[in-house]
C-alpha positions as CSV (number, residue, x, y, z in Angstrom):
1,X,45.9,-34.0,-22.6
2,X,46.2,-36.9,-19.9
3,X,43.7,-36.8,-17.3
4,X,41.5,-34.2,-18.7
5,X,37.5,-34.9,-17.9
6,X,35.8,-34.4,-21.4
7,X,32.3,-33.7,-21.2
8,X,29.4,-32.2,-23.3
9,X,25.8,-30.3,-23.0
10,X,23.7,-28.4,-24.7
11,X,22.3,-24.8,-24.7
12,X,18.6,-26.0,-24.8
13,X,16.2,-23.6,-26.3
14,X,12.9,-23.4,-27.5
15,X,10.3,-21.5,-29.4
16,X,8.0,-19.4,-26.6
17,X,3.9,-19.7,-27.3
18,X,3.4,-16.7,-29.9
19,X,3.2,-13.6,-29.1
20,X,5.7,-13.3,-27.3
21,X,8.2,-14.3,-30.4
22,X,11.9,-15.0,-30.2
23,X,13.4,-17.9,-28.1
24,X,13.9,-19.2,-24.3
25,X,16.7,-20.6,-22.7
26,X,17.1,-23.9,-20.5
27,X,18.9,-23.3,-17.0
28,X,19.2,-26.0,-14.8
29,X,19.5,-25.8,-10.9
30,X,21.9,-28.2,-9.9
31,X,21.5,-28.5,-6.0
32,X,25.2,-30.0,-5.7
33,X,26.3,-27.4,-6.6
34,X,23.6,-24.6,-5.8
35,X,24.0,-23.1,-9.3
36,X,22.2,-22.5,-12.5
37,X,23.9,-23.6,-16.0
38,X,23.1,-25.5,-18.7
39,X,22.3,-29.4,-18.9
40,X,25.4,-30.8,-19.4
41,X,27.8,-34.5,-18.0
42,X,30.5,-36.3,-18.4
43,X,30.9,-39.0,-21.3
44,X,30.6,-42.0,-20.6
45,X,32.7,-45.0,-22.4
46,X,32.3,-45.1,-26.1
47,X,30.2,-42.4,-26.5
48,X,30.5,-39.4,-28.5
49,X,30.3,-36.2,-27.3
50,X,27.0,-35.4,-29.7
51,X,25.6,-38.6,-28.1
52,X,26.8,-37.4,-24.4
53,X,25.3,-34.0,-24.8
54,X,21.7,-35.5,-26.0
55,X,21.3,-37.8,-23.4
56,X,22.4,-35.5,-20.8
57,X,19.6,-33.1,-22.0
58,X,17.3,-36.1,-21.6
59,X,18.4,-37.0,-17.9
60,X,18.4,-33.3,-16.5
61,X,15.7,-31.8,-18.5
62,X,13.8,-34.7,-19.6
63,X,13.7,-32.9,-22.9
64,X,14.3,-34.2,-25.8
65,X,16.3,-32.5,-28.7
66,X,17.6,-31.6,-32.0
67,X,21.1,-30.7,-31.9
68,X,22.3,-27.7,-34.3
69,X,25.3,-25.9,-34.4
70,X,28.8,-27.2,-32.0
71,X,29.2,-23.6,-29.7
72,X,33.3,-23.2,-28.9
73,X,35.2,-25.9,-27.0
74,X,35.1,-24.5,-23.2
75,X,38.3,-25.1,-20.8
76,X,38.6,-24.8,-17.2
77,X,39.6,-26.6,-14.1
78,X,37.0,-28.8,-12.2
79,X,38.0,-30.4,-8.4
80,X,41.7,-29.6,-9.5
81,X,41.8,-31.9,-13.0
82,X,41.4,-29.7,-16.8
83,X,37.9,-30.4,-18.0
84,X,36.8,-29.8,-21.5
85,X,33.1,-29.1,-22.3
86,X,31.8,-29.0,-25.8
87,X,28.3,-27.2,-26.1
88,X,25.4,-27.7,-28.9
89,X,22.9,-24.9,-29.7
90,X,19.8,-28.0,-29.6
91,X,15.8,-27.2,-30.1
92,X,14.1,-28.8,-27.7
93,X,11.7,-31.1,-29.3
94,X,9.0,-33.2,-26.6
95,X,9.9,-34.1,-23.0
96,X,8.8,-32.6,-19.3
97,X,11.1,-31.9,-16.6
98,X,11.4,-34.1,-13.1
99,X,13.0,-33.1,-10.3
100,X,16.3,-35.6,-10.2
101,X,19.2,-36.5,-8.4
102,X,21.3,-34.1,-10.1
103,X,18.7,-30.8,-11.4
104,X,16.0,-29.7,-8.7
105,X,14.5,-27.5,-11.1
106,X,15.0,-25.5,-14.6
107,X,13.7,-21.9,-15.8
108,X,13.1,-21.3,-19.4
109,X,13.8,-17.8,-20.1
110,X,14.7,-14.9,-22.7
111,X,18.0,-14.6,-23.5
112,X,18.5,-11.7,-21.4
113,X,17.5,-13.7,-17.8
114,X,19.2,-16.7,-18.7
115,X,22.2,-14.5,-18.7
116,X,21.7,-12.6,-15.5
117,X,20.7,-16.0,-14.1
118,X,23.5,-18.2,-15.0
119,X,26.3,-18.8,-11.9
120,X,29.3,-19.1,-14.4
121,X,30.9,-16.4,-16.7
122,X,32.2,-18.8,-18.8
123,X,28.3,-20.1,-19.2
124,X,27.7,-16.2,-20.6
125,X,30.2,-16.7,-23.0
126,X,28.7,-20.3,-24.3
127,X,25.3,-18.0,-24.0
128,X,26.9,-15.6,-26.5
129,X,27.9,-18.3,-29.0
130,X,24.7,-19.8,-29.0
131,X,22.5,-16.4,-29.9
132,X,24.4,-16.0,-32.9
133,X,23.1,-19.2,-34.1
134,X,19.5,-19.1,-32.7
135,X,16.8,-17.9,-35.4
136,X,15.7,-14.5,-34.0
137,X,17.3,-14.4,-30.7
C-alpha cells in the first residue's frame, strides 16, 4: 500500500497502589489535536514498529515500558493519506510525565474512564483488545 503512514503506540497500563486492585489506563491529551488517545507516532527510518511504539511511550509519557501482546492492526485515514497503527498492550515500568510539545497532560484511569474519555471510537476498540490481555482488568 503506496503512501500509507505506518505508525505504532501502545496501550500503557499499570498496576494502581493496592487496594484499589485491577489496572489503569494511559490517555494522553494531545493539544494539536485537542483529544485524548493513547501514546502513539509515526516510525521513523529503520525502525521497527516494536521499537516506534516504545520510544513513542518514552517521548509522550515519559514512561518507560514492557511491551506484551500486539492488539489488532488499526486502519483509517489521517489528513487524507491511509494510516496504519499497530498497538501493544505494554506495563509501564519507571518514568514521570512532562508536559511536551506534542502531550500537555495524561490521566491514568480504570478501564471504564479511559473508555468514556478517549475522543476516537476506533481507540475503544484498541481499548477492547487490550482488556482481554491485561491480568485482571
Amino acid at each position: 500500500m503506496s503512501g500509507t503512514v505506518r505508525a505504532a503506540g501502545c496501550v500503557l497500563w499499570r498496576r494502581p497502589p493496592a487496594p484499589a486492585g485491577g489496572v489503569e489506563l494511559c490517555l494522553v491529551h494531545r493539544p494539536r489535536y485537542d483529544d485524548w488517545s493513547f501514546p502513539k507516532g509515526k516510525l521513523k527510518r529503520g525502525e521497527s514498529l516494536r521499537e516506534a511504539a516504545v520510544r513513542e511511550v518514552l517521548e509522550e509519557t515519559g514512561h518507560h515500558c514492557v511491551p506484551g501482546a500486539v492488539l489488532p492492526l488499526v486502519r483509517y485515514v489521517a489528513n487524507g493519506r491511509p494510516k496504519e497503527v499497530t498497538y501493544w498492550s505494554a506495563e509501564a515500568t519507571t518514568g514521570s510525565f512532562a508536559p511536551n510539545d506534542e502531550v500537555d497532560a495524561v490521566l491514568w484511569l480504570s478501564p471504564t474512564a479511559a473508555r468514556e474519555t478517549l475522543t476516537q471510537p476506533r481507540d475503544r476498540e484498541v481499548l477492547a483488545a487490550a482488556l482481554k490481555t491485561l491480568p485482571q482488568a
